[in-house]
Steps between C-alpha positions, in 0.01 A plus 500: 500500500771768599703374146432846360703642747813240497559580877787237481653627221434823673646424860209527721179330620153519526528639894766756359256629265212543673681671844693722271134629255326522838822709604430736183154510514489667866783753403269613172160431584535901632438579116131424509379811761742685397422525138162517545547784747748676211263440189197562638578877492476438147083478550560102479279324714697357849324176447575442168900567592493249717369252293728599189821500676427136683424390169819613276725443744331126471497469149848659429687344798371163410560546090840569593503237742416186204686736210858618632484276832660763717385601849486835360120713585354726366231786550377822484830713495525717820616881316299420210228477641492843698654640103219362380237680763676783591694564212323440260118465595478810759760738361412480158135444515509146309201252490641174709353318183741716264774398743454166498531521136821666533605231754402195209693643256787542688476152600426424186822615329687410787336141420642503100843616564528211813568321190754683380845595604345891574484473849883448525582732279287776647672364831827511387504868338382664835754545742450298848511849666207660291313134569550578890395822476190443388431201736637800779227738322214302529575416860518860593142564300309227672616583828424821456129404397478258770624779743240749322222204565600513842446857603846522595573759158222724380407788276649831609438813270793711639799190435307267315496250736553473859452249858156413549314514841734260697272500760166335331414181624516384122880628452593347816399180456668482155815600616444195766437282227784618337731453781375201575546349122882651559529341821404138324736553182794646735472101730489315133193382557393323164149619463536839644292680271175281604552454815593846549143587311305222714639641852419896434171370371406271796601824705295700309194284517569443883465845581278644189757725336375612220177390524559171375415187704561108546304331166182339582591197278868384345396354206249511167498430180671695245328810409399481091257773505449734190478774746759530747635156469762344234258522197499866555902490346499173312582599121393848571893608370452764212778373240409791212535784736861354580603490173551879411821740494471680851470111685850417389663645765295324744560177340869517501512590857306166534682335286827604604479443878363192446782374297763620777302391782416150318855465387649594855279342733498127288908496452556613852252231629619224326881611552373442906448118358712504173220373364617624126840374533411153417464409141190582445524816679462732227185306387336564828609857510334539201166329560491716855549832281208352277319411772540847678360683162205244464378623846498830412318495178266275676458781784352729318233237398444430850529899641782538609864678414871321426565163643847472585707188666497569908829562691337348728497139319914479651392470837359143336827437340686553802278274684590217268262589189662365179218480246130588402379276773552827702306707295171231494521505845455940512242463206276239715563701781430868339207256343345450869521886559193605232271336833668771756320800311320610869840461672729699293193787493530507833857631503561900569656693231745597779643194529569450067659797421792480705565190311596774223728656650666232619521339141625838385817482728578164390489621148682842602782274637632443119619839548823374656577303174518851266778605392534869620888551409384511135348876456218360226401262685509712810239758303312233339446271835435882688182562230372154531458470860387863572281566228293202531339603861556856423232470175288228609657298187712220423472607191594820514822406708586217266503774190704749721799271595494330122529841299745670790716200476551508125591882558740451717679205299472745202640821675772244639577390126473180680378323170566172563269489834229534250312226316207429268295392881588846671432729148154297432359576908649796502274641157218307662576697847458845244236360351293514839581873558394541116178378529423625842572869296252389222223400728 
């Protein structure tokens, strides 16, 4: 029966598997409240969220499970999905359905050129710097949305923004969550994001913060309701809409931080387990890229934005996780979560969106890997990460650091640090200031 998965072949056992899935699954299962909280600002229903998250992390955890046979999962991408709502969605005044048809054809084309050597040559043209500055950029947006979410920074007309009201019961008890999620992560603890989210809501429901209270009942059946349920987002993505001129910038954001964040997060994961060393390695890394850009095109089908493999899926590698045995076991798992609908409502917003910030640190932390001593890159990096927060855009800060880059390598004379990669993003990058100026 487990054949599919040559465990032998592979090193490990049936027990190994399953301890080191159930070890993945409670250090991701965080992902389901939390994007529902995020894209629900988007006017999607909360229900519905719930339902479509459980369900692609199923379907693309457990495709890539019998396809590339790596204990590599996958779900809605934490960054892209706040891009996606906040970015995209709230700043710019964009139907979720025309969104959603951005996200499919990024997913899409990412899905075609899987095939294809692109990937590694789009890979291989940006410098590792420029890649960790954008990883460093998105960090620094989402926590600053998660922070904004919070209370803890709000709206000030005389510097923009400023420190909220510290002393609300609603700030204060997100900063406790907060802490509390920092406290978990600082000890090592595996599953700190959950259990930090479970504790600050049991408090919360213990003493009524927030209004919210105990749930009356744990379980129910998953909610398919044309109204406020899953039906209500089900092939409700608006392709046509997608495909004009001034939704190209949005889909190459999508695009391109998928393809870092895929590429990054499923070679450092399996470098944990050198599971593509063997000799079938680059097979497998290959079917998990595939795998990675079937979820997302199927996302938008389902309602929601870019799957992406989970960092999260090497805590299962380094508990002995060799192959996609360890990915069934998150699918069934994510599988039994579409019945916990009146549980996860039941969870305060106060104790998600410090989840955001906390993400956004571990993504700022790829700061330390930029090269600073090189002035381009220095100016470039600089852009990325600051313009991002500063104007609500990945995009925006993407197209800054691209186009200042390829100044500073021309005013260098530095031609040789430039390639056909860097020239085509960079005219792209122009090309979103262009048509921002034309709308």
């Amino acid at each position: 029966m487990m054949n599919p998965f040559k465990l032998k072949e592979n090193g490990t056992c049936v027990r190994t598997e399953l301890v080191a899935g159930l070890t993945t699954f409670l250090t991701m299962i965080y992902i389901i409240p939390v994007n529902a909280s995020i894209m629900s600002n988007a006017g999607m229903p909360f229900d519905a969220l719930i339902v479509a998250t459980a369900l692609i992390t199923m379907i693309t955890t457990a495709f890539n499970a019998f396809y590339a046979n790596t204990p590599v999962a996958m779900s809605v991408g934490m960054g892209l999905n706040a891009y996606f709502t906040f970015g995209v969605c709230v700043a710019k005044g964009l139907a979720w359905q025309s969104a959603l048809g951005a996200v499919f054809v990024s997913g899409f084309i990412f899905l075609l050129l899987a095939f294809t050597n692109f990937r590694l040559w789009i890979i291989k043209s940006i410098p590792s710097s420029l890649r960790h500055a954008i990883c460093a950029g998105i960090g620094a947006f989402i926590a600053f949305l998660g922070l904004q979410q919070m209370g803890v920074v709000v709206r000030n007309d005389s510097v923009l923004v400023g420190l909220g009201d510290i002393t609300s019961g609603k700030v204060l008890f997100s900063l406790f969550s907060l802490v509390l999620i920092l406290f978990l992560w600082a000890i090592r603890l595996k599953a700190a994001f959950i259990i930090g989210i479970l504790l600050s809501a049991i408090t919360a429901w213990a003493f009524g913060i927030d209004g919210v209270a105990f749930p009356k009942e744990l379980f129910s059946l998953p909610n398919f309701d044309t109204q406020d349920g899953f039906g209500a987002i089900f092939l409700k993505l608006d392709i046509a809409s997608a495909l004009n001129l001034a939704m190209i910038p949005i889909i190459l954001t999508f695009f391109i931080t998928q393809l870092f964040d895929s590429i990054g997060t499923i070679t450092g994961v399996g470098a944990r387990g050198r599971i593509f060393e063997s000799k079938d390695g680059e097979k497998k890394l290959g079917r998990t890229l595939i795998s990675d850009a079937t979820g997302s095109a199927v996302g938008g089908f389902l309602g929601t934005s870019t799957v992406t493999a989970f960092v999260e899926s090497s805590t299962g590698v380094e508990s002995g996780g060799r192959t996609g045995l360890t990915a069934l076991v998150v699918a069934v798992c994510f599988g039994l979560c579409l019945f916990l609908l009146p549980f996860f409502k039941a969870i305060p917003a106060s104790s998600i969106y410090p989840v955001l910030v906390m993400v956004g640190i571990l993504m700022f932390m790829e700061v330390a890997n930029i090269d600073f001593k090189d002035p381009a890159m220095a100016v470039a990096s600089f852009f990325i990460i600051i313009m991002m927060p500063l104007t609500y855009s990945i995009t925006t800060g993407f197209a800054f650091g691209f186009i200042a880059y390829a100044l500073m390598r021309l005013f260098a004379r530095q031609w040789d640090k430039l390639n056909l990669g860097i020239l085509s993003l960079s005219l792209i990058s122009l090309m979103v200031f262009v048509l921002e100026f034309l709308r």
